[in-house]
N, C-alpha and C positions, 0 to 999 in steps of 0.2 A: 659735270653731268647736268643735262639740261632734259625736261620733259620733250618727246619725240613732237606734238603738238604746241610747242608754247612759241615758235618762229610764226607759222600762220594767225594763229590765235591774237599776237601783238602785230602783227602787221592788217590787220583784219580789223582789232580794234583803233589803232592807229588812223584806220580808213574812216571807221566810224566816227570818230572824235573830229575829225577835220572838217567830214560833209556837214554833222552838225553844230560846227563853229560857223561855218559858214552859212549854214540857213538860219542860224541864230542871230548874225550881222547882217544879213538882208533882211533881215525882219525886223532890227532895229530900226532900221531907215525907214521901213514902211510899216508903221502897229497898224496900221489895218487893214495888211495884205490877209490874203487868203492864205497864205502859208504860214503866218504864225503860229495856227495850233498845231499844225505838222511839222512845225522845228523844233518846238516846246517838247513836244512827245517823241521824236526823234532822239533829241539831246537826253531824256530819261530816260530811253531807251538804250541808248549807247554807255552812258552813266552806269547802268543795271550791267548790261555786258562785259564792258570792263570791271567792275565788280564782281564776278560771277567768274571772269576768266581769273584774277587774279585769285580765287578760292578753287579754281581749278591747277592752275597751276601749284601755286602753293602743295596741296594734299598730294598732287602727283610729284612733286620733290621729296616731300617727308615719306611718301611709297617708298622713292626709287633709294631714299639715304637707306632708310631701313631694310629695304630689299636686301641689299648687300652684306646687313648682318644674319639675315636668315629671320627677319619678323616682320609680319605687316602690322599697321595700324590699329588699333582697336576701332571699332566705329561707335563705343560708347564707354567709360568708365577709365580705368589704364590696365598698361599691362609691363609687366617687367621684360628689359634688354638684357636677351641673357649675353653683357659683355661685359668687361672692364672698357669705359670710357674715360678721356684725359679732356679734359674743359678746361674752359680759356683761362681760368686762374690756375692752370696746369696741376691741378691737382686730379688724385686721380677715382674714380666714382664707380664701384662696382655694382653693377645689375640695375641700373636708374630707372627711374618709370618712365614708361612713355604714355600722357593723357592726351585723351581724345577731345578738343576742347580747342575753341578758337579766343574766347577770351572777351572783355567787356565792349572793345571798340569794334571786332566783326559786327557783335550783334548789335550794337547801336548804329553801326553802316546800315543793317536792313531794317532799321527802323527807318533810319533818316529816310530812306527811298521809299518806305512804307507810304512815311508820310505825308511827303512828295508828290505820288504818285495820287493817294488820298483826297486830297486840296486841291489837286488838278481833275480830276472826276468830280468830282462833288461842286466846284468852280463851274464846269462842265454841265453839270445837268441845269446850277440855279440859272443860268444864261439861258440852256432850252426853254426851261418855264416861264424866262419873261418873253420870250420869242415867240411863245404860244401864244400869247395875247394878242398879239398885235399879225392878227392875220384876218385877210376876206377883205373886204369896204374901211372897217373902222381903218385899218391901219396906213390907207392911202391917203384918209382924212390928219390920223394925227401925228402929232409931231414928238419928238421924245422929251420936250420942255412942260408936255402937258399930263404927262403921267407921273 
């Protein structure tokens, strides 16, 4: 059983991941093209995507498994399956919980990109403020050895 959405979704991100692989190696060649801050934000953009699809996916499998016993998900706390389940050390597990809960590495995934993301705005603005300086006359005059 596969989510009805998760063929385009990986082949979509797949797309993503490629274009920017590759504006990411053009922009190796050249650090001081014009496109480097659009491969930068591109690649964290697709990085975010594929993250974001993979927690799509994911929750839409744990729907569809549980669909089929007759319970949806909790979307916060747990809630009991009402079945007898057999788990892989084949024993056998009446009315398990099912919690609502990704666990310690999801949410340090949305940190990491928090942070990411973060660094590269904030990277982003200290650059505009020294570029404010150096506008009108003086900046035709000086050189960046002299600031």
């Amino acid at each position: 059983m596969s989510a009805f959405f998760s063929v385009p979704l990986g082949l979509f991100t797949s797309l993503l991941l490629i274009l920017s692989l590759i504006a990411l190696g053009a922009s190796s060649f050249h650090p001081g093209a014009w496109w480097n801050k659009l491969a930068t934000y591109f690649s964290l953009c697709s990085m975010t995507e594929l993250y974001l699809s993979f927690l799509l996916m994911y929750h839409g499998a744990l729907t569809m498994l549980l669909g089929a016993y007759g319970i949806l998900p909790p979307y916060s706390g747990t809630s009991h399956l009402l079945a007898n389940v057999v788990g892989l050390d084949l024993n056998s597990h009446p009315n398990p919980l099912v919690t609502a809960s990704f666990g310690l590495p999801f949410y340090l995934g949305f940190l990491s990109l928090g942070l990411i993301a973060t660094s590269l705005i904030v990277n982003d603005i200290v650059e505009k403020r020294k570029m404010r300086d150096h506008r009108g006359v003086a900046a035709i005059f000086t050189t960046d050895s002299e600031s």
